[in-house]
KOLNU-425011 format. One record per residue (C-alpha): residue number from 1; residue in one letter; x, y, z; chain. Coordinates in Angstrom, 3 decimals. Example, Ala and Ser with C-alpha at 12.3 -4.5 7.8 and 13.67 -1.06 7.14 Angstrom:
+-----+------+----------+----------+----------+-------+
!  nr ! rest !       px !       py !       pz ! kette !
+-----+------+----------+----------+----------+-------+
!   1 !    A !   12.300 !   -4.500 !    7.800 !     A !
!   2 !    S !   13.670 !   -1.060 !    7.140 !     A !
+-----+------+----------+----------+----------+-------+
//
This chain:
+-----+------+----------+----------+----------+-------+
!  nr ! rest !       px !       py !       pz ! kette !
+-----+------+----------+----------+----------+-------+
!   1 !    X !    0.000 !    0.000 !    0.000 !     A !
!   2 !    X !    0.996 !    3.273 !   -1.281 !     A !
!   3 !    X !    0.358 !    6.661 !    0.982 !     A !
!   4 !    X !    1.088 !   10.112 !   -0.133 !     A !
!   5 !    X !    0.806 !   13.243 !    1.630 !     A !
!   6 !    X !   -2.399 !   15.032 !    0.890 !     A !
!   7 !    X !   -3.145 !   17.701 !    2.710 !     A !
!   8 !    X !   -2.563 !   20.214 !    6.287 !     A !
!   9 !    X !   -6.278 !   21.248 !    8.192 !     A !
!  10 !    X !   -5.965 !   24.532 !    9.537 !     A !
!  11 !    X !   -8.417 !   26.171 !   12.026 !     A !
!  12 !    X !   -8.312 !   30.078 !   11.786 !     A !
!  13 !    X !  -10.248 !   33.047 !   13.239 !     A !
!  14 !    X !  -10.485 !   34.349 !    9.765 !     A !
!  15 !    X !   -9.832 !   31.652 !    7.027 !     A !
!  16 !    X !   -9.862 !   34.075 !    3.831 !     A !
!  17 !    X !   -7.387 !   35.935 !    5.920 !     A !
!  18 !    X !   -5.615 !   33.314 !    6.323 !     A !
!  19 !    X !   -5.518 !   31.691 !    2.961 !     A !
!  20 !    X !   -4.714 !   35.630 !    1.526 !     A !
!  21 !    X !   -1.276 !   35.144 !    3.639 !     A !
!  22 !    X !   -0.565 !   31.539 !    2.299 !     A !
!  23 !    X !   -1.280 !   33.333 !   -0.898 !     A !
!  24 !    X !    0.356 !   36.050 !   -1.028 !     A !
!  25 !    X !    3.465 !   35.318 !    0.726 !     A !
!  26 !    X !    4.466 !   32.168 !    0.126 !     A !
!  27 !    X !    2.661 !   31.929 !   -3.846 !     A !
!  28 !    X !   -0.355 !   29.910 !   -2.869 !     A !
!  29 !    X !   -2.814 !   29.158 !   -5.625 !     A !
!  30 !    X !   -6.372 !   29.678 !   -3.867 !     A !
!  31 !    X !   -8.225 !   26.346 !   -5.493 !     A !
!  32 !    X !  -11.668 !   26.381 !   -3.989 !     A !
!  33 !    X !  -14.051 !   28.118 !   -0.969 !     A !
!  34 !    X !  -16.572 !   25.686 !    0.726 !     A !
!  35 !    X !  -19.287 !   25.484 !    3.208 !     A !
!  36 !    X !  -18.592 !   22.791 !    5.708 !     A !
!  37 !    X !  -20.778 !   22.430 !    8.352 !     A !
!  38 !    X !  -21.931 !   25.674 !    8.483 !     A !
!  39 !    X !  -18.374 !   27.661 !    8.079 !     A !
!  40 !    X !  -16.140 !   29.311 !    5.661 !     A !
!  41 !    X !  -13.213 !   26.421 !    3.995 !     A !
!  42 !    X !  -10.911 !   27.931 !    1.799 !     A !
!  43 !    X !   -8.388 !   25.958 !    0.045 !     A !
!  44 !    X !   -4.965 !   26.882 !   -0.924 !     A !
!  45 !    X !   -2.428 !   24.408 !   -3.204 !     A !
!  46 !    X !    1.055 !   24.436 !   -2.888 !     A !
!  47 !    X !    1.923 !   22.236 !   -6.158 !     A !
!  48 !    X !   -0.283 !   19.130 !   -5.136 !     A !
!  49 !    X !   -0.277 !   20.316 !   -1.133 !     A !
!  50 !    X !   -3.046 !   21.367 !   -0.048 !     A !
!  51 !    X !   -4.116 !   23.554 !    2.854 !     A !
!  52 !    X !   -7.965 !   23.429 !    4.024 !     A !
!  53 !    X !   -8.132 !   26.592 !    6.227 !     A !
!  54 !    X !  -11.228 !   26.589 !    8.180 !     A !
!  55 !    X !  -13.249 !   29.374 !    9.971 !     A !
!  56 !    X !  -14.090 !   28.719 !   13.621 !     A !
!  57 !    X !  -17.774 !   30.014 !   14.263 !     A !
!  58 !    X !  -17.758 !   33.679 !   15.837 !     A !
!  59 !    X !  -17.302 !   32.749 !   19.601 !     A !
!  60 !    X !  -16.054 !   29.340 !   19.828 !     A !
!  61 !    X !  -13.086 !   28.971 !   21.575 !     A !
!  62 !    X !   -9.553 !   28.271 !   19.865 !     A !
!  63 !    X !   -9.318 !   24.821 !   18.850 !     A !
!  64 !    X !   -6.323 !   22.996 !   20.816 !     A !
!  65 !    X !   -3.149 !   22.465 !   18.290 !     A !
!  66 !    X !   -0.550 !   20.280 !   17.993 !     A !
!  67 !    X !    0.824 !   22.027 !   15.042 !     A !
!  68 !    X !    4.566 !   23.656 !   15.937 !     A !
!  69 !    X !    5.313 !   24.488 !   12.481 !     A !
!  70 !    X !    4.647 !   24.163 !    8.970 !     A !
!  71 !    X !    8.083 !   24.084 !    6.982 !     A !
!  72 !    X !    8.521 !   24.847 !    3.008 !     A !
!  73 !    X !   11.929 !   24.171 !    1.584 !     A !
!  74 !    X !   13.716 !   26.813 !   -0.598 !     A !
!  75 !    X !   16.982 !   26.624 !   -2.832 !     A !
!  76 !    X !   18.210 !   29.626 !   -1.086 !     A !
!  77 !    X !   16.853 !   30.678 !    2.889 !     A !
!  78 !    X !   18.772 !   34.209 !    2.216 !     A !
!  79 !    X !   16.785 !   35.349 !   -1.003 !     A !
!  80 !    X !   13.313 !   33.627 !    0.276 !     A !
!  81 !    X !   13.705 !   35.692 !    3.531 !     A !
!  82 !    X !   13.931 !   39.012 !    1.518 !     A !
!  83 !    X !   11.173 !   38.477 !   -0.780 !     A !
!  84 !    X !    9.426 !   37.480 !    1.958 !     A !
!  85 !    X !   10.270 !   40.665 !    4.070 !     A !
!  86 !    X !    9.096 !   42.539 !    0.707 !     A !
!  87 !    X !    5.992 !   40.883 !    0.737 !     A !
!  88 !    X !    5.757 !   41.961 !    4.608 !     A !
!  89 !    X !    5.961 !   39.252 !    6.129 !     A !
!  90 !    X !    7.301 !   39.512 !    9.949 !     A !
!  91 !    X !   10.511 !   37.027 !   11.019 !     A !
!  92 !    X !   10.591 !   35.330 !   14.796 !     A !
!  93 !    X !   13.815 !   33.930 !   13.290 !     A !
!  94 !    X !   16.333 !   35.906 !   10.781 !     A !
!  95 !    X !   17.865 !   33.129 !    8.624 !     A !
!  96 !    X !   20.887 !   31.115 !   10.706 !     A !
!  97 !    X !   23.547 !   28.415 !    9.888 !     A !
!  98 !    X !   23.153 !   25.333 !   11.321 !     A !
!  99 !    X !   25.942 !   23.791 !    9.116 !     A !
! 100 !    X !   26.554 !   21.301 !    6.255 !     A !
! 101 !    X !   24.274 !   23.180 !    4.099 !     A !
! 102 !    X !   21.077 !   23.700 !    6.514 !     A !
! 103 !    X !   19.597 !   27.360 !    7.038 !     A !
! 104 !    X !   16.489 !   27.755 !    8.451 !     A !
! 105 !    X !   14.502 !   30.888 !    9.287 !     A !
! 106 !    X !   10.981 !   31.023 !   10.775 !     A !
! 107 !    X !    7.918 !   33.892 !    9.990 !     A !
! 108 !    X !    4.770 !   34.744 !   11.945 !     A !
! 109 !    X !    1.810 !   32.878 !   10.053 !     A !
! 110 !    X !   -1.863 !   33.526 !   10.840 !     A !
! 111 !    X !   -3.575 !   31.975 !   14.167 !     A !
! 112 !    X !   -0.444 !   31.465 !   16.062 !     A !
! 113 !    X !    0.738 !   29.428 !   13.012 !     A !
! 114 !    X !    5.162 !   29.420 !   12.650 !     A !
! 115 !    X !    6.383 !   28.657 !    9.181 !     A !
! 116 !    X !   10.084 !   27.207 !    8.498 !     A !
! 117 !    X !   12.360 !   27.977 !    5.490 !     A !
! 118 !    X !   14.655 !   25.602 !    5.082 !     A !
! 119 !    X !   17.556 !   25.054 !    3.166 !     A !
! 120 !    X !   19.211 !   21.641 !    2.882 !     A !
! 121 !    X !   22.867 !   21.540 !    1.437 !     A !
! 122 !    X !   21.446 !   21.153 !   -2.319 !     A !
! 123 !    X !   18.174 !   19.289 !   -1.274 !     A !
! 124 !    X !   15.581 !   21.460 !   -3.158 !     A !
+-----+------+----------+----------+----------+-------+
//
């Protein structure tokens, strides 16, 4: 049996909010807007990836996460970070060394959300 990786649920306060940053900062292609259940789903592809970003009801509480990150690799962490920062999106983490090849760097996403760059000594 064969398994591929599908897709990431996201909960969010504001899910076209949400899917305009995955858009718009990181080149999302916004592929569909549902009603589930009785809220917003937007859906954002990443070449085959998707994201399903749904809309909590006005007053329900945060839903509990276990998400730490979500991490996209890059061919360069150096020239992602400033397009990003063009694009204005906010760094918790400027781009560091860890050595043999790897730099990471880490932005503020939506709803608490952290997203890795990574770069992987060639690994694109």
């Amino acid at each position: 049996m064969r398994f591929e990786f599908d897709h990431v649920h996201l909960n969010s306060s504001d899910a076209k909010g949400a899917a305009d940053f995955y858009v718009e900062k990181f080149d999302g292609k916004r592929v569909g807007e549902v009603e589930v259940a009785g809220t917003q789903m937007v859906i954002v592809d990443f070449g085959g990836t998707r994201f399903l970003i749904n809309e909590r009801p006005p007053g329900a509480p945060p839903a509990g996460s276990s998400v730490d990150h979500i991490g996209f690799r890059v061919a360069d962490v150096e020239a992602a970070a400033e397009e990003l920062k063009r694009r204005g999106a906010e760094f918790l983490m400027e781009p560091v060394s860890l050595g043999e090849g790897v730099t990471i760097a880490f932005v503020t996403g939506p709803d608490g959300v952290m997203i890795e760059l990574s770069q992987e000594g060639g690994r694109v």
